[in-house]
C-alpha positions as CSV (number, residue, x, y, z in Angstrom):
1,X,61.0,130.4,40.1
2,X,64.5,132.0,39.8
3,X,65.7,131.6,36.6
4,X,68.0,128.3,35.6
5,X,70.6,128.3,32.0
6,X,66.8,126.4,30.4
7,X,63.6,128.2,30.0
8,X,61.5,124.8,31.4
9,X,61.6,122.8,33.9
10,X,60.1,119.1,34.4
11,X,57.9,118.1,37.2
12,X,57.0,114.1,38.6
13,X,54.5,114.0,40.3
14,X,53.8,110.9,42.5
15,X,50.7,109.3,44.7
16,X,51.3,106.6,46.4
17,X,49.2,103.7,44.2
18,X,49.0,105.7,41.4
19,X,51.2,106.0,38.1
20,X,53.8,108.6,37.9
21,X,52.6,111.5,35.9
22,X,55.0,114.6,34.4
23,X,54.1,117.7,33.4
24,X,56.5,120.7,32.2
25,X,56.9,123.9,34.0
26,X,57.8,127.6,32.9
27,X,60.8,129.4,34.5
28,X,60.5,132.7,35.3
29,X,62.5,135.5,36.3
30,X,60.8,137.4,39.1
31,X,58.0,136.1,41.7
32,X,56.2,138.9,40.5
33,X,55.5,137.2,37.1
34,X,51.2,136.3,37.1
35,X,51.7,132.7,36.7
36,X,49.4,131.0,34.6
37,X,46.9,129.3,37.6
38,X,44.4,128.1,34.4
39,X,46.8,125.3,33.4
40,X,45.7,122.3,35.1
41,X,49.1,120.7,35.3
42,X,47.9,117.1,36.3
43,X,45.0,115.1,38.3
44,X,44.9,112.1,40.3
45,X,40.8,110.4,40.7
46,X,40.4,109.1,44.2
47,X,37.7,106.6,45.0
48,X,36.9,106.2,48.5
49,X,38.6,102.9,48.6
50,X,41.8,104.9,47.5
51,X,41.5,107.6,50.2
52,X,41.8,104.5,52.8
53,X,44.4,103.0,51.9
54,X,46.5,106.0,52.0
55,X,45.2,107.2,55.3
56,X,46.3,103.3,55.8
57,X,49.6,102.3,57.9
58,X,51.5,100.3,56.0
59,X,54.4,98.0,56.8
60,X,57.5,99.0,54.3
61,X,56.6,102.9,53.3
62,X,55.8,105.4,55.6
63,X,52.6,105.7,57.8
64,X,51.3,108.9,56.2
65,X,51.9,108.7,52.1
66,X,51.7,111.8,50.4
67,X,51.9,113.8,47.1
68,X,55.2,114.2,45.8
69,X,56.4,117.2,43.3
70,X,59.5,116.2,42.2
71,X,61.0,119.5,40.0
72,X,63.9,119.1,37.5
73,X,66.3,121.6,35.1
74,X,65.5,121.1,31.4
75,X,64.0,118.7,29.9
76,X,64.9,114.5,29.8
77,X,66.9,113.8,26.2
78,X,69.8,113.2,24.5
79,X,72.7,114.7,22.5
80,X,74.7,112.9,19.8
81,X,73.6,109.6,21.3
82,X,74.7,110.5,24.6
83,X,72.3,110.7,27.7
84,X,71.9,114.2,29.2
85,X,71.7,114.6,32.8
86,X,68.9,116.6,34.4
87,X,69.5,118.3,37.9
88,X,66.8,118.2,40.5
89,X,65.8,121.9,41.8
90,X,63.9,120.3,45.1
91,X,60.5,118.2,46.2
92,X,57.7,119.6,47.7
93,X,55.7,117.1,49.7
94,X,51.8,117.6,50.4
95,X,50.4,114.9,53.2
96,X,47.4,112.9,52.8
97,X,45.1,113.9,55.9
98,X,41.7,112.5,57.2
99,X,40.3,115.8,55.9
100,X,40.5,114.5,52.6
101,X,37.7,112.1,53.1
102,X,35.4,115.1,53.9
103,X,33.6,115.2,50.6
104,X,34.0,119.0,50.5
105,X,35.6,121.3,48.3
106,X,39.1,122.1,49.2
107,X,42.5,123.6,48.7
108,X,45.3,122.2,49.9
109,X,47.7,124.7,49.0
110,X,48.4,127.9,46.8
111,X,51.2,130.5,46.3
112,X,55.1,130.3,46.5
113,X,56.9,128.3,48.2
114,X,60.8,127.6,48.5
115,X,62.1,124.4,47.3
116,X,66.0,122.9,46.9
117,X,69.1,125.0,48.1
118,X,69.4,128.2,49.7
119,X,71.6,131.3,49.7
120,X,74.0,131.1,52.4
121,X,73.8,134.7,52.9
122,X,70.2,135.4,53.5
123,X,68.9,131.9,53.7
124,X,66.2,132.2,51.1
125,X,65.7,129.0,48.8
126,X,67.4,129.5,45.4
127,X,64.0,128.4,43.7
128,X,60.4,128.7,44.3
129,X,57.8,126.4,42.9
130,X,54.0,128.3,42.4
131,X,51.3,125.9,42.4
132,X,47.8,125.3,43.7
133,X,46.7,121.7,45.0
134,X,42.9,121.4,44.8
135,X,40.6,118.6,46.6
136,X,37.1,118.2,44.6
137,X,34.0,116.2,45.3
138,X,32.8,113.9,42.8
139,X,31.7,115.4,39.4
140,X,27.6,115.2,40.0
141,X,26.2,113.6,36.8
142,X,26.8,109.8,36.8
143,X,25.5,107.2,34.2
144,X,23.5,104.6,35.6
145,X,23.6,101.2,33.5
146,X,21.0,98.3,33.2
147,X,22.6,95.0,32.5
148,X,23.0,95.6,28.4
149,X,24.3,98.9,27.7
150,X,22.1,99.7,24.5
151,X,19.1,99.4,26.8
152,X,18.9,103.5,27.4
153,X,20.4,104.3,30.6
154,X,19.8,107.4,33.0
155,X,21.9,109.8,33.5
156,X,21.3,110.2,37.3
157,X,22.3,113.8,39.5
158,X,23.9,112.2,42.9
159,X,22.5,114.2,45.9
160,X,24.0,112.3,49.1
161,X,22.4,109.5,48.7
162,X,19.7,110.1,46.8
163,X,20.0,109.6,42.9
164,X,17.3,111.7,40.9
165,X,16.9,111.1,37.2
166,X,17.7,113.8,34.8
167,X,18.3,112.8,31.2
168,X,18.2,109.6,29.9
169,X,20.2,107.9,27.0
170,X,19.8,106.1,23.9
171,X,23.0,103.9,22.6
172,X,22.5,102.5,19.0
173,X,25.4,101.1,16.8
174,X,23.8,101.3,13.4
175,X,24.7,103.5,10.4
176,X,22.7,106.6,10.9
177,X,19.2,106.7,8.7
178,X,19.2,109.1,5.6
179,X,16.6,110.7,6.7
180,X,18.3,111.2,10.2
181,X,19.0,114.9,11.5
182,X,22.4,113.6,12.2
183,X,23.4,112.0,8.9
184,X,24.3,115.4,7.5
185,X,27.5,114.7,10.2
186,X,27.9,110.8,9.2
187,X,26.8,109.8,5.3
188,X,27.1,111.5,2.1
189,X,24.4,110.7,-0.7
190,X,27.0,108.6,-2.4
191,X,29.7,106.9,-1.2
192,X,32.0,103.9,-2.2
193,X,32.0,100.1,-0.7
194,X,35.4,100.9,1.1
195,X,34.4,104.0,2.3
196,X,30.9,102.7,3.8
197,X,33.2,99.6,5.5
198,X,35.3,102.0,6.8
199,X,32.7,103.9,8.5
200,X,30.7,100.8,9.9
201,X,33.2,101.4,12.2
202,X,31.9,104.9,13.3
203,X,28.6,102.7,13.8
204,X,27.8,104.2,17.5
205,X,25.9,107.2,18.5
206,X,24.6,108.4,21.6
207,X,21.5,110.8,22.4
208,X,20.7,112.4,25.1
209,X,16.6,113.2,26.0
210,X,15.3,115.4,28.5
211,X,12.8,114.1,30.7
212,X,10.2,115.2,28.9
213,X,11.9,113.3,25.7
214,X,13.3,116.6,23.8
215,X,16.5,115.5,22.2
216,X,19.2,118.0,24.2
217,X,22.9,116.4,23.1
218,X,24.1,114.1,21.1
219,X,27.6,112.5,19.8
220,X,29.1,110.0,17.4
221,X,32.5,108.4,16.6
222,X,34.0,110.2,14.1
223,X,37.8,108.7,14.2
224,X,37.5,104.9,14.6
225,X,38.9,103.5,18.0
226,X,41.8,101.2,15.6
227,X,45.4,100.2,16.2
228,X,48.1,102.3,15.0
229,X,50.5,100.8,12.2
230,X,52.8,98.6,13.7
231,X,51.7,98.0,17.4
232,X,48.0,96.6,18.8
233,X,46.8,99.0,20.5
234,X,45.3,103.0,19.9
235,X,48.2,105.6,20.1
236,X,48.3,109.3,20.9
237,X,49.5,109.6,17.2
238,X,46.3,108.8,16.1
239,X,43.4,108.5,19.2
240,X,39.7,107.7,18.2
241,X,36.9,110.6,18.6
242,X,33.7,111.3,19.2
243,X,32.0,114.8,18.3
244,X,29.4,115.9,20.1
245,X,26.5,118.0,18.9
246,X,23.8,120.5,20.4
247,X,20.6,121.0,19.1
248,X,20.5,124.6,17.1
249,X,18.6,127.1,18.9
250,X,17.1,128.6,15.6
251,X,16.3,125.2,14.2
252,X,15.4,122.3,16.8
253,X,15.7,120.1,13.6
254,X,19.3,120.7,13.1
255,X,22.4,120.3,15.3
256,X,25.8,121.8,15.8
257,X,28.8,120.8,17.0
258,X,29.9,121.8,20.5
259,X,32.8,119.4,21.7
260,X,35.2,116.9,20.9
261,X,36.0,113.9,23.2
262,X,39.8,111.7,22.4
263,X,41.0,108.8,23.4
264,X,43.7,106.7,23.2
265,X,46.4,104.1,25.4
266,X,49.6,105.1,26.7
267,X,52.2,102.2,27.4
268,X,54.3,102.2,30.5
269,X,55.1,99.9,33.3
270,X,51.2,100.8,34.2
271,X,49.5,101.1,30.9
272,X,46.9,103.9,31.1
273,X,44.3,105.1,29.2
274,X,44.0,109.2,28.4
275,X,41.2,110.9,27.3
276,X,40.6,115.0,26.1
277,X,37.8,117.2,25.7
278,X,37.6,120.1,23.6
279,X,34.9,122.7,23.4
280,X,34.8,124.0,19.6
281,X,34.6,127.8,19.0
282,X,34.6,130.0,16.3
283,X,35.3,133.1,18.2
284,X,38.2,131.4,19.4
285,X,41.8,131.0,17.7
286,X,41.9,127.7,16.3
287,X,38.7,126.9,17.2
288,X,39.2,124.9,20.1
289,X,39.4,125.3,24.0
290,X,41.1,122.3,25.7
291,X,38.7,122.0,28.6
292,X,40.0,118.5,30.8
293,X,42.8,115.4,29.6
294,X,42.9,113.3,32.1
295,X,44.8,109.9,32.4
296,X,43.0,106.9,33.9
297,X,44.3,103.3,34.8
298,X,43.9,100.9,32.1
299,X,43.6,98.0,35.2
300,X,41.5,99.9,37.6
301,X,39.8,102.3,35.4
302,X,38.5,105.8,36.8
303,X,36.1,108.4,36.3
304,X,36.2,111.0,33.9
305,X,35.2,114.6,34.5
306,X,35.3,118.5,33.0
307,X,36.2,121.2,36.0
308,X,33.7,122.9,35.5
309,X,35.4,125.9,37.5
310,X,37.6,126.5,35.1
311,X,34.9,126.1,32.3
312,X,32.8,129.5,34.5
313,X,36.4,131.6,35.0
314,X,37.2,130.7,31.1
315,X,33.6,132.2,30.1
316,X,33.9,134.7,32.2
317,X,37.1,136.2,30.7
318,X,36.2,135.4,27.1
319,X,34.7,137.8,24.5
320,X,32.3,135.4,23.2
321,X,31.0,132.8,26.3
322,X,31.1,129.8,25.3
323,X,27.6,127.5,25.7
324,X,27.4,124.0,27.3
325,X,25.5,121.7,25.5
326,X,22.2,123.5,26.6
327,X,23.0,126.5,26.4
328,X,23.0,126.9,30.3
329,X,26.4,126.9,32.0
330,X,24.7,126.7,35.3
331,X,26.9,124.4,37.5
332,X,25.4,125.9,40.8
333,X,23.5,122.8,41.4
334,X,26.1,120.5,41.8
335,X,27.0,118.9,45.7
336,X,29.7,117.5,47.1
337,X,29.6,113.2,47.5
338,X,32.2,110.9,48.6
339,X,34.6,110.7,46.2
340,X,36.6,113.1,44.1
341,X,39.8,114.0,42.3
342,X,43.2,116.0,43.1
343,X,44.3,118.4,40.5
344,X,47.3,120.4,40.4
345,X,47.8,123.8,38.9
């Protein structure tokens, strides 16, 4: 993007149905620049009942909705009280198209293009926006629940319509056993009566069994999922987390931790509900590799997912490859299904 007086610009981006998200973009100086195509900027989830009714007619918008990229100079604020005014660069418009409900992998667009006013002498656009729009199946793994959810569910691999069994899960909301593996993560040998009502909070912990019942992940709260001082609900200031834990490869008896999952409620004229994932590293600076954050409808709800794309082009590039939960990093299995999400780079 040509450069403006700021070194950022602001993006909304809007689907019809869906709340507005932002996200901030770099300015640079020359198209030549390598833009940075592992940021996932934003993502939209898109159940099949969402795909109709924007393929839908409708009778006070326009027959074909569409994603929206609204770009903007510098950043929304204020300056001694007053309001400061941000100019808008341009849109870019991508339209929803029956091909969306293909359940297939797919890429809607990727490069340069030219958005807001042109030269008048050689007609080019003043700015151009680079971005990639991706269409992707549903993520492959999907919990499938009894009617009580401490009663172990499956963790079933969807293959068109048939659903196979591949791990299954055990919910407990306990304090963890002394004697437990995982208590080396949870209790120390002697703690105080506030601090062991404080964690009865951190009460629930997941494993995850193979079918041939070796334990093969495993996670517990370690933040508590409680309001933030002065308000009723859990802010970004201070989200609720769960680690999540791998079996050691040198000692089946002992675990270490691999991930870190975040939550917490965003306010807004649609309240929504965002979640992060980290993969922990030592080989890495800081330890951690943001992997997905993703923002789901606190009324409808939504799936979560990891793109796992990125995950295999991060590994890839790294010095040290960083292990799934298994050790495995084989995604190859995974087909499409009806369903999927929109993410934009």
């Amino acid at each position: 993007m040509e450069q403006y007086e700021k070194k950022q610009a602001d993006t909304k981006i809007r689907l019809r149905g869906f709340p507005v998200q932002t996200s901030s973009v770099p300015l640079i100086s020359s198209t030549e620049a390598i833009p940075d195509v592992e940021n996932v900027a934003t993502s939209f989830y898109l159940e099949e009942s969402d795909l109709k009714a924007l393929l839908a007619p409708g009778c006070f918008y326009n027959t074909h909705a569409g994603l929206e990229i609204v770009v903007f100079s510098g950043r929304k604020g204020s300056h001694c009280g007053v309001g400061i005014k941000r100019q808008q660069i341009g849109i870019f418009k991508i339209q929803v198209s029956p091909e969306w409900q293909e359940g297939k992998p797919l890429t809607l667009f990727s490069g340069w293009i030219g958005i807001g006013k042109r030269k008048p002498e050689n007609g080019r656009a003043v700015a151009e926006l680079h971005l990639r729009v991706k269409l992707d199946p549903d993520p492959r793994y999907v919990f499938q629940f009894e009617d009580v959810t401490t009663l172990s569910p499956q963790i079933v691999q969807l293959q068109g319509s048939i659903k196979q069994p591949i791990f299954s899960v055990k919910f407990t909301k306990d304090r963890v056993s002394q004697i437990e593996p995982l208590s080396n993560y949870w209790c120390g040998s002697t703690i105080s009566d506030m601090e062991m009502e404080r964690r009865e909070r951190k009460g629930w912990k997941v494993k995850i069994h193979d079918l041939s019942g070796s334990a093969v992940a495993a996670a517990f709260i370690t933040t508590p999922f409680v309001p933030s001082s002065g308000c009723d609900w859990v802010a970004r200031s201070n989200p609720g987390a769960w680690l999540i834990l791998r079996p050691d490869a040198c000692r089946p008896e002992s675990w270490q931790p691999w991930g870190k999952l975040e939550a917490w409620r965003e306010r807004g004229l649609r309240d929504s509900v965002c979640f992060r994932f980290h993969v922990l590293s030592e080989a890495r600076e800081g330890g951690e590799l943001l992997m997905s954050e993703i923002f789901l409808s606190a009324e409808k709800g939504g799936e979560f997912f990891i793109d796992t794309e990125r995950h295999m082009r991060t590994a890839n590039t790294a010095a040290s490859p960083l292990p799934s939960p298994q050790s495995s990093g084989d995604f190859g299995a995974l087909t499409p299904v009806a369903g999927g999400f929109v993410s934009l780079n």
